[in-house]
C-alpha positions in Angstrom: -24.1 12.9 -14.2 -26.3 12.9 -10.7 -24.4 11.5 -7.5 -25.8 8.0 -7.6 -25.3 7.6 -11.2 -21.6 8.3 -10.7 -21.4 5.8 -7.9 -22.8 3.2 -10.2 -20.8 3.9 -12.7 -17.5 4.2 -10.9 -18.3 0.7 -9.1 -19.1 -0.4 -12.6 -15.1 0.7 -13.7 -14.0 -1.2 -10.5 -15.5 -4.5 -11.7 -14.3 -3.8 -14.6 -10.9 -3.5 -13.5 -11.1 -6.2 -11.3 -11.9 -8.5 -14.1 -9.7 -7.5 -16.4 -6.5 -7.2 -13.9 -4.8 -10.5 -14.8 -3.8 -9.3 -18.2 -3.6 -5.5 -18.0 -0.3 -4.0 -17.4 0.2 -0.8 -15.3 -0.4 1.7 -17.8 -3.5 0.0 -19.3 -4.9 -0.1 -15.9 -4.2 3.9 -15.2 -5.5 4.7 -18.7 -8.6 3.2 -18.1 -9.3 4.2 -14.8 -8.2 8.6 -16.4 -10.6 7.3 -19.1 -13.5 6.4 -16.6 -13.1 9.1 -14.5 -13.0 11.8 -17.3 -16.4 10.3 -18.8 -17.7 11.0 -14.5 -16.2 14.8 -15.8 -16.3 16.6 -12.1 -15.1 14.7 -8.6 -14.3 11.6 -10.9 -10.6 11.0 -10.5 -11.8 11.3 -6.7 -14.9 8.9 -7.2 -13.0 6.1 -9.7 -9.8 6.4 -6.9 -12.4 5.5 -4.2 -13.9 2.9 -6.3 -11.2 0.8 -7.3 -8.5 1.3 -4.7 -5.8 3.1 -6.7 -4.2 6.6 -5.5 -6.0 9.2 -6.7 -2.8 10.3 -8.3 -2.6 7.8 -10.5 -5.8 8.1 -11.7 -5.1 11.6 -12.6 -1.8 11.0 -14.5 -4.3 8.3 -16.5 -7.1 11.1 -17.5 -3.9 13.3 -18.4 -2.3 10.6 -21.0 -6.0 10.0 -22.1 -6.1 13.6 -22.8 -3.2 14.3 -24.2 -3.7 11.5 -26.9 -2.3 8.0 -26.8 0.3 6.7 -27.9 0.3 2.9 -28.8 4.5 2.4 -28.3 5.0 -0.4 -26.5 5.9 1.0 -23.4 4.5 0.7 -19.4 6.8 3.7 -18.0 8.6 6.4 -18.9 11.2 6.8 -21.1 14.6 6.6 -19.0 12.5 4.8 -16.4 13.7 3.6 -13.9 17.2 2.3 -12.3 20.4 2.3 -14.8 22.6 -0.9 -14.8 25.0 -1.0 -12.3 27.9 -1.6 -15.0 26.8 1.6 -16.8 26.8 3.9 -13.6 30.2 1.9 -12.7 32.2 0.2 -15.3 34.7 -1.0 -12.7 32.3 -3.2 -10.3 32.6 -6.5 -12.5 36.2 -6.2 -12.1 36.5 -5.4 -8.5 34.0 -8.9 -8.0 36.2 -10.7 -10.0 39.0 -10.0 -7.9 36.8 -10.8 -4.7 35.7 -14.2 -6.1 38.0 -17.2 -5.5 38.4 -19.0 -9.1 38.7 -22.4 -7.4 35.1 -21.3 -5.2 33.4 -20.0 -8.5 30.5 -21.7 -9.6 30.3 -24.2 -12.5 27.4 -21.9 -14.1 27.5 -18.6 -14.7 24.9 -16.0 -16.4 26.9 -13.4 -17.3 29.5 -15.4 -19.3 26.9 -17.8 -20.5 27.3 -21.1 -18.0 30.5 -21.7 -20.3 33.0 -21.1 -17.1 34.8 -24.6 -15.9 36.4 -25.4 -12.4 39.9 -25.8 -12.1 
């Protein structure tokens, strides 16, 4: 595709994107950015990065995932993504709050036990 061409195209993805934002998630976004920039084949990840605003990184993971084959599973990130629930890295931290928290100060709601707690 000649240089101008590619400009017009990539600006073309970036209002695209632009439209679209409000209900695309991460990974939709990424996915069709890799997907515009592998249709620009050469000095597109480069040219769609420019266009839009996005690392240039992330448009290459995109044209990666595009390549490799999607996969419709639900999911934005990784599997294992992301930071593991405090309770599971340490199964003694609700018991050590407990222990810091007055019963008397406690609060009549409380999410974890299901706003079912009472003062006393």
């Amino acid at each position: 595709m000649e240089r101008a061409g590619a400009v017009a195209f990539a600006s073309a993805v970036a209002r695209m994107l632009a439209e679209a934002a409000p209900i695309l998630d991460e990974r939709q976004r990424r996915v069709l950015m890799g997907a515009g920039a592998r249709q620009l084949g050469r000095g597109g990840i480069k040219l769609i990065a420019a266009a839009t605003g996005a690392s240039a990184d992330t448009v290459g993971r995109g044209a990666a995932e595009v390549e490799a084959g999607l996969v419709a599973d639900g999911r934005v990130r990784a599997k294992g993504a992301g930071r593991p629930a405090v309770q599971d890295k340490d199964p003694g931290v609700w018991p050590a709050l407990e222990k810091l928290v007055d019963p008397v100060t406690r609060a009549i709601r409380c999410r974890r036990c299901g706003g079912r707690r009472s003062r006393r």
